[in-house]
C-alpha positions as CSV (number, residue, x, y, z in Angstrom):
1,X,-15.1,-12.2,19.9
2,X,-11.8,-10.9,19.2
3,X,-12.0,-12.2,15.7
4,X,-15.4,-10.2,15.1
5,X,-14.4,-6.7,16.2
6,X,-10.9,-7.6,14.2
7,X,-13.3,-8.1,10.8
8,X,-15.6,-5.4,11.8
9,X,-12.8,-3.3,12.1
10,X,-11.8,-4.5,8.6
11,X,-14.7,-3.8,7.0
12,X,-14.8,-0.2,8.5
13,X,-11.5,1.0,7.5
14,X,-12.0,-0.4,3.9
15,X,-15.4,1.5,3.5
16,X,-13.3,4.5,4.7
17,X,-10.9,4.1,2.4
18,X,-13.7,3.9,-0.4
19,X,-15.5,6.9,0.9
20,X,-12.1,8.8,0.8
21,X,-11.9,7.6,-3.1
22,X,-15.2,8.7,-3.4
23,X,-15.2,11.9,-2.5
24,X,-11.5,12.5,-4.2
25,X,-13.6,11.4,-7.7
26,X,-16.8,13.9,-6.6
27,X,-13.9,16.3,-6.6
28,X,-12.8,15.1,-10.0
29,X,-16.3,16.0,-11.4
30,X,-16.6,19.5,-9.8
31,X,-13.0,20.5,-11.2
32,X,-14.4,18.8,-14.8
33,X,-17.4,21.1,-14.6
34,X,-16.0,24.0,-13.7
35,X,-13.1,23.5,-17.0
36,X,-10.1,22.5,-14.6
37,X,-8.5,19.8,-15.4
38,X,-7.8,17.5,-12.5
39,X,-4.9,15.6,-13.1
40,X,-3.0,19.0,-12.9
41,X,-5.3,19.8,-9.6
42,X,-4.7,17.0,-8.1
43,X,-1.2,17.0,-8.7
44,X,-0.5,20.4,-7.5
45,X,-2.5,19.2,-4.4
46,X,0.0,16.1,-3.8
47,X,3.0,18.4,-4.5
48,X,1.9,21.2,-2.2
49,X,1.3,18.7,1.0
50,X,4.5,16.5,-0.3
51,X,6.5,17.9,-3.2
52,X,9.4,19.3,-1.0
53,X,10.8,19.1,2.3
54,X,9.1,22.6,3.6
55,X,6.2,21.1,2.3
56,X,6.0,17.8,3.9
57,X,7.3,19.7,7.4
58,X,4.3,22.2,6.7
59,X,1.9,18.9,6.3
60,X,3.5,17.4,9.5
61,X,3.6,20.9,11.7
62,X,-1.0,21.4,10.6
63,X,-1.1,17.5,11.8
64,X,0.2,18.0,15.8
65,X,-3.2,20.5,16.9
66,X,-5.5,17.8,14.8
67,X,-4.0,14.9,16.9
68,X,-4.0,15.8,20.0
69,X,-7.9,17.2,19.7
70,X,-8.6,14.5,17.5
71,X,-7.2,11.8,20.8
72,X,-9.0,14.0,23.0
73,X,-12.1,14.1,21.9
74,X,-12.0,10.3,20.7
75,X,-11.4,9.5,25.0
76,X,-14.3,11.4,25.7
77,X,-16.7,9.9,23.0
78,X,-15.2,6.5,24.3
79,X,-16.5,7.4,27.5
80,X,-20.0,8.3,26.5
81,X,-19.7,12.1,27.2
82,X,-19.8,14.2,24.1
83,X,-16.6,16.9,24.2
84,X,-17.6,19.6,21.7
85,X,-15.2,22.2,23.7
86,X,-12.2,21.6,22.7
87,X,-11.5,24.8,21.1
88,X,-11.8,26.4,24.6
89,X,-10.2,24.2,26.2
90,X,-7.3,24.9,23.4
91,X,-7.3,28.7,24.1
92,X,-7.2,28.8,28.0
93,X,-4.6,25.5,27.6
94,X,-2.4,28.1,25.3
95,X,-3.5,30.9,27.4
96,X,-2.0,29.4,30.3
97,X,1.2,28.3,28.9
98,X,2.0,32.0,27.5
99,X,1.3,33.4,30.8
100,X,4.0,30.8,32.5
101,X,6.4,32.5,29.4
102,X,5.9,35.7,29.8
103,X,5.6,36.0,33.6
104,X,8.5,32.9,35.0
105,X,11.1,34.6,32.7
106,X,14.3,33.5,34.8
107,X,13.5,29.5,35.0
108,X,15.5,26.8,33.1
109,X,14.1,25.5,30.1
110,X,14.3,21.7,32.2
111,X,11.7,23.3,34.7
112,X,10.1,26.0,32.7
113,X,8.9,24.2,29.5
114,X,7.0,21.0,31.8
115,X,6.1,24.0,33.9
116,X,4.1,25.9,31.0
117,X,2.8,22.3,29.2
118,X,1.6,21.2,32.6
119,X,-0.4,24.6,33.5
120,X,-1.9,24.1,29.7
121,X,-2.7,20.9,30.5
122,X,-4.5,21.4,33.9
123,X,-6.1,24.5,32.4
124,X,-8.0,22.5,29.5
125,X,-8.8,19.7,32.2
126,X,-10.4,22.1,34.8
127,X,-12.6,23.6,31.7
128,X,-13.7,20.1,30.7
129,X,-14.3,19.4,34.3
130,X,-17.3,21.4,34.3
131,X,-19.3,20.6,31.8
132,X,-18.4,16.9,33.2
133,X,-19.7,17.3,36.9
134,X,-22.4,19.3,35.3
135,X,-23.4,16.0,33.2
136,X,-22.8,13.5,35.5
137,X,-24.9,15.1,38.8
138,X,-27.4,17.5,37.3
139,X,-27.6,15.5,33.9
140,X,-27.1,18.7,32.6
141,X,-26.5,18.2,28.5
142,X,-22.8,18.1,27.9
143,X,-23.1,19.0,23.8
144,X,-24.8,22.6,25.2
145,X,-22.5,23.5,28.1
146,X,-19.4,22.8,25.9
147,X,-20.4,24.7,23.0
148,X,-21.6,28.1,25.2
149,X,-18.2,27.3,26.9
150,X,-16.2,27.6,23.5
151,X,-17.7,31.2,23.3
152,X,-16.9,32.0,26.7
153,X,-13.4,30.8,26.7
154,X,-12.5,32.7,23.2
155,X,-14.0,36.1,24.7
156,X,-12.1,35.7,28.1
157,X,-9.1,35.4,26.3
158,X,-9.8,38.0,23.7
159,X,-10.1,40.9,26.7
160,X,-7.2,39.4,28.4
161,X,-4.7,39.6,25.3
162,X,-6.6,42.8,24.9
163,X,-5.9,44.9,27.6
164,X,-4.1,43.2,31.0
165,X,-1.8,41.3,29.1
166,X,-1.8,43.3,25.8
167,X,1.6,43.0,23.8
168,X,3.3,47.0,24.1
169,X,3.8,46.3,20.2
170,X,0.6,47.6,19.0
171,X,-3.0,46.6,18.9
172,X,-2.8,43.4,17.7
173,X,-4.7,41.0,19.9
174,X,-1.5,39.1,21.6
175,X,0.5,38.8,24.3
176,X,4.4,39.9,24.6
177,X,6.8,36.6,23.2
178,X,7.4,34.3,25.5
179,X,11.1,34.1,26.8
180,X,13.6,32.3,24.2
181,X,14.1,29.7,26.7
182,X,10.2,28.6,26.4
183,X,10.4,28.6,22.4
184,X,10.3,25.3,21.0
185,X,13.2,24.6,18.3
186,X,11.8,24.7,14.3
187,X,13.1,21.8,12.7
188,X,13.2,22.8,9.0
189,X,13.9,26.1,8.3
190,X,11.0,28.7,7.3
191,X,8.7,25.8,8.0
192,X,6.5,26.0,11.5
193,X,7.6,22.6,12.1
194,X,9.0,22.1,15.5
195,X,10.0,20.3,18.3
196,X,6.4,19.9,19.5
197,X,6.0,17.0,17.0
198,X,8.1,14.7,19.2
199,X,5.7,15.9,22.3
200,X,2.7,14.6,20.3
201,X,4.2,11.8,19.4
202,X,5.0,10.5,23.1
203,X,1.9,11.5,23.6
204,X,0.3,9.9,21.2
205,X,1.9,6.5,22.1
206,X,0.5,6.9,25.9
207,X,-2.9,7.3,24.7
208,X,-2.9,4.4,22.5
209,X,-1.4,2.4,24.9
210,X,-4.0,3.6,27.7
211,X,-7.5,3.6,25.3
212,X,-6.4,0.0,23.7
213,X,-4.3,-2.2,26.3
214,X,-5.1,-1.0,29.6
215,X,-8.5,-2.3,32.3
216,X,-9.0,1.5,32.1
217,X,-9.4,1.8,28.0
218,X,-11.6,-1.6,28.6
219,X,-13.9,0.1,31.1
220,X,-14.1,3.6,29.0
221,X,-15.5,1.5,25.8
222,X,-18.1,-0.4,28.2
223,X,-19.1,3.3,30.0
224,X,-19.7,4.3,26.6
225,X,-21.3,1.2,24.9
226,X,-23.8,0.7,28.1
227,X,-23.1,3.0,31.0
228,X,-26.2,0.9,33.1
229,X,-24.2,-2.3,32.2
230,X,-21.0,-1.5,33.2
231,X,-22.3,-0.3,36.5
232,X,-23.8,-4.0,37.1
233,X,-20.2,-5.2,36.1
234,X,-18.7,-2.8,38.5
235,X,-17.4,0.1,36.8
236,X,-17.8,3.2,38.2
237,X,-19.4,5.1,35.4
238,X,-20.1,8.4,36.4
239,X,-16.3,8.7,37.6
240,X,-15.1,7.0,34.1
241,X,-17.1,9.9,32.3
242,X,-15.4,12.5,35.0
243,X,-11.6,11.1,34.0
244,X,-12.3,10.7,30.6
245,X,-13.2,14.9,30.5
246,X,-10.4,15.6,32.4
247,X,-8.0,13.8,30.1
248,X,-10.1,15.2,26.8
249,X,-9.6,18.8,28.4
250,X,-5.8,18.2,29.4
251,X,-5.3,17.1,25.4
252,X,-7.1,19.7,23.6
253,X,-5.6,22.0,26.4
254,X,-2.2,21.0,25.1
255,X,-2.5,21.5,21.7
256,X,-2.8,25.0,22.5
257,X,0.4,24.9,24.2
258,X,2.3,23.6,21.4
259,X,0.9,26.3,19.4
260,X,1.9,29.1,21.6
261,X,5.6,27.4,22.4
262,X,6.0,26.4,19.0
263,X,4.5,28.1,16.4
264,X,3.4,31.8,17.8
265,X,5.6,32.0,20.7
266,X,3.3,34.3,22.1
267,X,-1.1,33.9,22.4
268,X,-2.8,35.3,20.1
269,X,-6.6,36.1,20.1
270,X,-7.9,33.9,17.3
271,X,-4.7,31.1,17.9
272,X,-6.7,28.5,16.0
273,X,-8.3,28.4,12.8
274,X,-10.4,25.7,14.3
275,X,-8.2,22.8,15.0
276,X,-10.6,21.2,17.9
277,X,-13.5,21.2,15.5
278,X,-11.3,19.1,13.0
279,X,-10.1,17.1,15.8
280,X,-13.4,16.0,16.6
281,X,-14.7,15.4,13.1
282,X,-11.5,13.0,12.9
283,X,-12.4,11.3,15.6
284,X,-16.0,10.7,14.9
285,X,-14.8,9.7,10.7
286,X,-12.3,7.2,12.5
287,X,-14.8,5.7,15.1
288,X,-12.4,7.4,17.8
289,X,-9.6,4.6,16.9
290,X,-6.3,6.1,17.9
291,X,-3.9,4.9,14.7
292,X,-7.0,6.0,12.3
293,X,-7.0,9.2,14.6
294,X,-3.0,9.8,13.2
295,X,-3.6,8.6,10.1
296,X,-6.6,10.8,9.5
297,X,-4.9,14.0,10.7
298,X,-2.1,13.6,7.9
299,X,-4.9,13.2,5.4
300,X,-6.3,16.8,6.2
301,X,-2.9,18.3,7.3
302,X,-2.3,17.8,3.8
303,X,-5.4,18.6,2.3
304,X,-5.0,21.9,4.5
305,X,-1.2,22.7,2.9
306,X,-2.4,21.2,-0.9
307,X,-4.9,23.1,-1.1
308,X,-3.5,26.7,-0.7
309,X,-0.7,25.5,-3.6
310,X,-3.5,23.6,-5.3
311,X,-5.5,27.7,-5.9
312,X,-2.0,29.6,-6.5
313,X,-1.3,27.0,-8.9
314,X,-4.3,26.1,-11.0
315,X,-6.9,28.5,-9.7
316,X,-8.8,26.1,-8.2
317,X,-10.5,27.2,-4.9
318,X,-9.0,26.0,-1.7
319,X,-12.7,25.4,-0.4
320,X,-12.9,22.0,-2.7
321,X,-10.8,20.2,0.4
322,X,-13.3,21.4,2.2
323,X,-16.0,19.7,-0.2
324,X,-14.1,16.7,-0.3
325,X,-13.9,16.6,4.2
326,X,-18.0,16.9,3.9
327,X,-18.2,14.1,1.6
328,X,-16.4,12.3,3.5
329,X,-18.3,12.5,6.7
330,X,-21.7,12.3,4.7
331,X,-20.4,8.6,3.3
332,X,-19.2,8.2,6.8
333,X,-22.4,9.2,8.4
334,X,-24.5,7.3,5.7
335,X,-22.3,4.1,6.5
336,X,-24.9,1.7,7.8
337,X,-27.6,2.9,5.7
338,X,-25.5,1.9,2.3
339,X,-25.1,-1.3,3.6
340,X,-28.6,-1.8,4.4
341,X,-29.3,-0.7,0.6
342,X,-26.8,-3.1,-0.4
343,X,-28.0,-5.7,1.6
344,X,-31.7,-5.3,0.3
345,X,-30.3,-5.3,-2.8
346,X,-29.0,-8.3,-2.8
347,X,-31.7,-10.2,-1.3
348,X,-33.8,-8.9,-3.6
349,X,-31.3,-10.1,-6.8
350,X,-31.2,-13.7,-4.8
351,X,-35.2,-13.8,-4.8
352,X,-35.4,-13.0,-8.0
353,X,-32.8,-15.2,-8.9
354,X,-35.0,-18.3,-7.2
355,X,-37.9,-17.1,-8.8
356,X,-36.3,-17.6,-12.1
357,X,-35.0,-20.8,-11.7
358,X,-38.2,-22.0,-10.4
359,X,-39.9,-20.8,-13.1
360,X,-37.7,-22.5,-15.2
């Protein structure tokens, strides 16, 4: 059994792989027809994402949001409940943690930083918690309540930073900066890079370690697969789906934190350009695998910095990365059906290869 997920596993990641190559030679072809050459687009791409050391840091600090919405969404798929509000869980998550940095001003960094990650954290979970309970006792569809709830989060927030906790700096949709001691360390100067990176990283491991090694990772994957089975084997499913929010909320919850401690140091009213959404396409390209989920966030934290050197170099429109993302998830999406054409295919060569020979 083992030995069959390993090879289907395999055989995933290499079609991956060739739908990434795919889509980088579509992108070859628009950049041809449009009289750019791509060698020179491509390079600036690679040399924008890796060419320096404020580059690579840039790449590295746009990869932190993606994995920790990209893990928590991935735990909720897992689970068989469908988290598509991970962008509000993100803005009350960073929400939270500003108004721990703006209003506990006198505590230690010791006790104030796990103070303003933790109110994030339970923040994003309580916000995922109700589109759970709603799911699991009124069967109430999970993929509506968490989208209406992205809205709702964004405009809560938006009148907060607004007016109660409007920055005295101007009308500019933020809160006041958080006290120093809150403020994560950059790691490479001018870069947003910062200290967050070894957070997510920690993180990162726990997940893995919890979603692949663990009874509860096992009983997630059999919620998912077959809720109706597992509950014959045992498993409680409707609490499985419950957790499984609650951690999905807590992650996407703490991305936001990271980008209010690290990057902003204060909460802003549009803090993110959409990193839940990216999160979640990563997890759904990766099949919600947490080393693909890492992997996969590089890839477009350096399609993300590439591209903006890739348009000041050569001209060439930053939206191609974003041509070359929805290629990949169309040869993603299209997975099984290309191997059923190839499969077809070949039995139809073999037939008329036995035809043939019989004729002969």
């Amino acid at each position: 059994m083992k030995k069959l997920m390993g090879k289907q596993r395999s055989e995933y990641f290499i079609s991956l792989f060739l739908s990434i190559f795919a889509s980088l030679l579509i992108g070859v072809l628009i950049m041809v027809i449009n009289g750019k050459n791509p060698i020179v687009g491509y390079s600036a791409l690679v040399t924008g994402s890796f060419g320096s050391t404020y580059n690579i840091a840039t790449t590295f600090a746009k990869t932190v949001p993606l994995v920790l919405t990209g893990l928590g969404t991935a735990i909720a798929f897992r689970a068989g409940i469908f988290n598509v509000g991970g962008e509000g869980q993100l803005y009350l998550g960073g929400f939270a943690a500003a108004y721990i940095g703006i209003t506990f001003t006198k505590l230690p960094p010791m006790i104030g930083i796990p103070l303003a990650i933790l109110a994030g954290a339970v923040a994003g979970a309580a916000y995922g918690y109700i589109p759970a309970i709603l799911k699991v006792k009124y069967k109430v569809d999970e993929v509506i309540t968490t989208i209406m709830l992205n809205t709702v989060a964004a405009l809560f927030t938006g009148y907060l930073v607004n007016h109660p906790f409007a920055t005295t700096q101007g009308k500019m949709g933020a809160t006041e900066i958080i006290a120093e001691q809150y403020q994560f360390s950059k790691l490479i100067k001018l870069s947003t890079l910062n200290t967050s990176i070894f957070y997510m990283a920690a993180i990162a491991l726990i997940i893995y370690y919890l979603m692949e090694k663990t009874s509860f990772g096992y009983e997630l994957k059999m919620t998912g697969q077959n809720s109706q089975f597992a509950r014959y084997g045992g498993i409680n499913d409707k609490k499985q789906m419950i957790v499984a929010m609650l951690i999905s909320g807590g992650l996407c919850g703490m991305a936001g934190v990271f980008e209010v401690l690290g990057v902003h140091y204060r909460f802003l009213q549009n803090i993110s350009p959409g990193y839940a959404f990216d999160g979640m396409l990563i997890a759904l390209i990766v099949k919600n695998n947490p080393i693909g989920i890492i992997l996969m966030s590089i890839f477009f934290g350096a399609l993300k910095t590439g591209s903006i050197s890739m348009e000041n170099a050569t001209g060439i429109p930053s939206e191609l990365v974003l041509v070359i993302q929805s290629i990949i998830i169309l040869f993603i999406a299209g997975e099984a059906g290309f191997k059923n054409i190839y499969k077809n295919w070949r039995l139809k060569k073999s037939s008329e290869r036995k035809v043939g020979e019989e004729n002969a």
